[in-house]
MIVEXTI-672131 format. One line per field, with one value per residue (C-alpha): residue in one letter; x, y, z. Coordinates in steps of 0.25 Angstrom, whole numbers, plus 2048, in hexadecimal, padded with zeros to 3 digits. Layout:
! MIVEXTI-672131
res [A|...] .
x [X|...] .
y [Y|...] .
z [Z|...] .
! end
This chain:
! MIVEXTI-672131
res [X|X|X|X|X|X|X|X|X|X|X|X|X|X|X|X|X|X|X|X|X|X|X|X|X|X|X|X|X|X|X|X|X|X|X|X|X|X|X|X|X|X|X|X|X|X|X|X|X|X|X|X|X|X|X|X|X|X|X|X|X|X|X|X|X|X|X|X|X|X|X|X|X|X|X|X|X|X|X|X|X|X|X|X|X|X|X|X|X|X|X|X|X|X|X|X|X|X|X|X|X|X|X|X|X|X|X|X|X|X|X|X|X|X|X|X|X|X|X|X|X|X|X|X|X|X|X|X|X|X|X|X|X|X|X|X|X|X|X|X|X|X|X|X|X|X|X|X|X|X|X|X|X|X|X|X|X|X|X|X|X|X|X|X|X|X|X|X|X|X|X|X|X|X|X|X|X|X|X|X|X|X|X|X|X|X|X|X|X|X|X|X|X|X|X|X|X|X|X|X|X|X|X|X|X|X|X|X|X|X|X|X|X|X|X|X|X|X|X|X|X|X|X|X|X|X|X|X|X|X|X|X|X|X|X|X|X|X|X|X|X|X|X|X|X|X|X|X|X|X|X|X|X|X|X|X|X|X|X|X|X|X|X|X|X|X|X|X|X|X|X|X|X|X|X|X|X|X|X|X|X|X|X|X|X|X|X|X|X|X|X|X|X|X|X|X|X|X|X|X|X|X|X|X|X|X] .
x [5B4|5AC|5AA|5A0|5A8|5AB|5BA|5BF|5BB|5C9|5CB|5BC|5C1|5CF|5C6|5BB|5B0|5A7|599|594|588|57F|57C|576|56D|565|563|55C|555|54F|54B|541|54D|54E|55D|55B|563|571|576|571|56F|578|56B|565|571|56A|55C|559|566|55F|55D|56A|56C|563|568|577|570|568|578|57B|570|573|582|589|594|597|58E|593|58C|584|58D|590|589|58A|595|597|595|587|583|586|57D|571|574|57B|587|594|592|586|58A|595|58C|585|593|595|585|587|592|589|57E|583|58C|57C|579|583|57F|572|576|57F|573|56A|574|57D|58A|595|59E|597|5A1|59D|5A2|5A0|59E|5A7|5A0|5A5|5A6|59D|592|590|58D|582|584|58B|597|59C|59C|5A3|5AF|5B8|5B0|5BB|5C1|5CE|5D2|5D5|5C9|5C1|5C9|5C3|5B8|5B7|5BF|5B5|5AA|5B3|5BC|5AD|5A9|5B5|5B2|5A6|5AF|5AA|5AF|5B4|5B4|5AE|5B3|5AA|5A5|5B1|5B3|5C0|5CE|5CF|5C3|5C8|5D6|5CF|5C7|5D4|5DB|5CF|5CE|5DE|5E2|5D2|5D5|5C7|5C9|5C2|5BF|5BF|5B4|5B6|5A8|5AD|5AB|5AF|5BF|5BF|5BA|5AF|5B8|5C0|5CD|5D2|5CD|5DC|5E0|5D4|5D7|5E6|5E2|5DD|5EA|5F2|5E7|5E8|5D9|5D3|5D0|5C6|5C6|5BB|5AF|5A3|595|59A|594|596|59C|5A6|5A8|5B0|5BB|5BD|5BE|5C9|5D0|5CE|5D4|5E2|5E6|5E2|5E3|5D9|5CB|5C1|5B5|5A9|59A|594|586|57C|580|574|579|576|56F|575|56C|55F|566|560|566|564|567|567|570|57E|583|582|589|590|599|59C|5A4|5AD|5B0|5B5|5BD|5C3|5C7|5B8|5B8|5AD|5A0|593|588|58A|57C|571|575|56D|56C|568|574|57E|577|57B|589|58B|586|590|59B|595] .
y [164|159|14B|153|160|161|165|172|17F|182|174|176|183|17E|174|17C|188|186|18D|197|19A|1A6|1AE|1AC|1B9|1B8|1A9|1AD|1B6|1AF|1A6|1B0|1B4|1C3|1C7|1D6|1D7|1DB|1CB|1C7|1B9|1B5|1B9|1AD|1A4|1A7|1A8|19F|196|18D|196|197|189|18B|195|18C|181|186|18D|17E|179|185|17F|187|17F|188|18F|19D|19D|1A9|1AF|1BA|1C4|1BC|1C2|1C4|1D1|1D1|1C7|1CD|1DA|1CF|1CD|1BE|1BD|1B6|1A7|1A8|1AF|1A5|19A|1A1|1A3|193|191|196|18C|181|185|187|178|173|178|172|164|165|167|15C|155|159|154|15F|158|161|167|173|17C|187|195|19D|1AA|1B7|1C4|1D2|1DB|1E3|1DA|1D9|1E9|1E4|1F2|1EE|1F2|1E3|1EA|1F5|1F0|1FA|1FA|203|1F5|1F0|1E4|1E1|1E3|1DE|1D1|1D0|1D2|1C6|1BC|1B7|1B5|1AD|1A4|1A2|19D|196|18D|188|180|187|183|193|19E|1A9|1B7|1BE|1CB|1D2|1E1|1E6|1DF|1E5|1DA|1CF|1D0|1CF|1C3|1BE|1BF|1B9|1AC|1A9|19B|199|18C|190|192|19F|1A8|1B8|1BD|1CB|1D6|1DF|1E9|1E8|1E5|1E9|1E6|1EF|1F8|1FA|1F1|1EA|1DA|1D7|1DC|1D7|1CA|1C8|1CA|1BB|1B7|1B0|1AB|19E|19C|1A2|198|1A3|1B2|1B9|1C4|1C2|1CA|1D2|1D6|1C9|1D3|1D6|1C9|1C3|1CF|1CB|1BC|1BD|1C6|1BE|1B2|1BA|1C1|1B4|1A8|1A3|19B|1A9|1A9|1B2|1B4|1C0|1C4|1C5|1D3|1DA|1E6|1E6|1F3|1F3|1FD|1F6|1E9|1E4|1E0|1E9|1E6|1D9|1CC|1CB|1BE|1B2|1A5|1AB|1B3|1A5|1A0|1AE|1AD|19F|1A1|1AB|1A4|1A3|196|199|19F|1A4|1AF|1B8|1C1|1BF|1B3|1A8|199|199|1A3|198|18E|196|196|187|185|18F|189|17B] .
z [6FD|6FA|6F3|6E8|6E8|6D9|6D4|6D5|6CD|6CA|6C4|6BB|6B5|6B0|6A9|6A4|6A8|6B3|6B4|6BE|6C3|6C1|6CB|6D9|6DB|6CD|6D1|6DF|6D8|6CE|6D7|6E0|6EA|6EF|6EF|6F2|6FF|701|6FF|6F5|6F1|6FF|707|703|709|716|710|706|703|6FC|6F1|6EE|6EE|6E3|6DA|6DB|6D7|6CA|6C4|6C6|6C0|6B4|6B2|6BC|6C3|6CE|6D8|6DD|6EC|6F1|6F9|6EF|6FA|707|711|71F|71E|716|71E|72C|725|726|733|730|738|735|737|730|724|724|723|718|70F|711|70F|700|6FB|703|6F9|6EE|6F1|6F2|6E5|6E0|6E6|6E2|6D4|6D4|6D8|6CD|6C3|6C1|6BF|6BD|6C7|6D1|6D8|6E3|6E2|6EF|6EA|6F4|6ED|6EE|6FA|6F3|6F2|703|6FF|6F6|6EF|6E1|6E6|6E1|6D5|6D8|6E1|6E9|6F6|6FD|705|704|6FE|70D|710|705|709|718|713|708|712|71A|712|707|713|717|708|707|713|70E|702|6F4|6E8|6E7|6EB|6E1|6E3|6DA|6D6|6DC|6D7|6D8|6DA|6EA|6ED|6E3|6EC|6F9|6F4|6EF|6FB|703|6FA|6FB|703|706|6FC|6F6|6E6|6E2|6D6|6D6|6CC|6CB|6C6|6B9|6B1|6A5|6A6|6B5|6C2|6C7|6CD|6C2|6C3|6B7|6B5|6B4|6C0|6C8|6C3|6C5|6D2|6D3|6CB|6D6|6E2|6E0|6E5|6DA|6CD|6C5|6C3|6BD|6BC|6BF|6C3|6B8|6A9|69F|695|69E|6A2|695|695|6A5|6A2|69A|6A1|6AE|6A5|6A1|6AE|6B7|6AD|6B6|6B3|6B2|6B8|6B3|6B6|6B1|6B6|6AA|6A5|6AD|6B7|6C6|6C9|6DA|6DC|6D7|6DA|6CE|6BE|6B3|6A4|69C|69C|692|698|68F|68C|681|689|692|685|685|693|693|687|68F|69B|6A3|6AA|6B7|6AE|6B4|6B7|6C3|6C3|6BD|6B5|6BA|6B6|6A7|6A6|6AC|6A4|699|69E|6A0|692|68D|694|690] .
! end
């Protein structure tokens, strides 16, 4: 920690709701990069990592507080495919808190005053397959092996100092209770964000029991959905709230539906500042955009939420 390392995110959200950013890949993209490979917006960790120093700094710019690194697609394992061995891959995971820390500076800078917290984000099993299975779950593994498989790759993040960990777009209770296992005694606060349909995971378990899984680790200050469709966000907040009695965090994607297949979004945005109100009458505290909620999106929030 340093001199300039602002209060903790657990202290922030027993005192009020904190803003999000939007999501890393839309931001590239809008900003001429190709993302069409198998990882995504980490590819640019090694390529272009200036970029994405970018892309954190204009969420902060927007009224985000917390940056979510982009590490969502870098693993060991994904990496290795792309012939990067271990100690630089490694490098990389530390690399995207570094960035988004510069951001944040850089920020401070240009006269953004308010706190600015760094969330390193541990993505889904599913998303090193780069298949959609994220959004599916149940890959055949046990929680076992979903857990060695998550281990290194967050004791990694955690050694770089982020703010949090953020264990997000998890599909089904098996991984969220490897994650869980793997975040215990790191002494790195983190949040679980599960991806829902309707009042379930994606692979079909009831909310209230993927949430009371998070119930008595200690490390976790937020539970929540996210990368999910806002309308089903409201009815997953609140029952995050009850079962958990916990801060709730929530960032929806814009209401668009990924096509895996085409890798592309089909239909039309839903998500607006209206809903932001609902949701922390309900118990949200951590409020964002995950895909395809850019900047003007989270200005929208951070006006909301006032």
């Amino acid at each position: 920690m340093t001199s300039d390392t602002p209060p903790g995110l657990a202290d922030a959200l027993a005192a009020g709701t904190v803003v999000l950013d939007g999501g890393m890949s839309n931001q590239l993209e809008s900003a001429g990069h190709d993302l069409s490979d198998e990882l995504w917006s980490a590819r640019l960790l090694a390529e272009r990592p200036e970029a994405v120093t970018e892309a954190h700094l204009a969420y902060f710019r927007a009224g985000a507080s917390v940056a979510i690194t982009a590490s969502y697609q870098a693993t060991f394992e994904g990496f290795e495919k792309r012939g990067i061995g271990r100690a630089e891959a490694a490098r990389l995971l530390a690399l995207s808190v570094e960035l988004a820390r510069t951001a944040a500076r850089r920020a401070a800078d240009t006269g953004v005053g308010r706190p600015l917290w760094v969330a390193a984000s541990v993505g889904p099993y599913g998303a090193m397959l780069a298949d959609g299975s994220e959004y599916r779950g149940r890959y055949g593994l046990s929680v076992a092996e979903l857990e060695r498989f998550h281990r290194p790759r967050i004791e990694a993040l955690a050694a770089a100092a982020p703010d949090v960990l953020a264990l997000e777009t998890v599909p089904d209770t098996d991984e969220a209770a490897a994650l869980l296992r793997a975040v215990r005694g790191l002494g790195v606060p983190a949040w679980l964000s599960y991806t829902v349909d309707g009042r379930r995971t994606r692979a079909g378990q009831p909310l209230e029991e993927a949430f009371a899984l998070a119930s008595d680790v200690d490390e976790v200050i937020a539970v929540g959905v996210n990368c999910c469709a806002p309308q089903d966000a409201g009815p997953a907040v609140e029952i995050a709230a009850r079962i958990t009695g916990r801060p709730v965090v929530v960032y929806p994607n814009s209401g668009e539906t990924w096509d895996a297949r085409a890798r592309a979004w089909r239909g039309r945005t839903t998500f607006g500042p209206a809903q932001v109100t609902a949701w922390r009458e309900a118990g949200a505290r951590l409020i964002g955009g995950c895909c395809r909620v850019g900047p003007e999106g989270i200005a929208s929030i951070a006006g909301a939420v006032g």
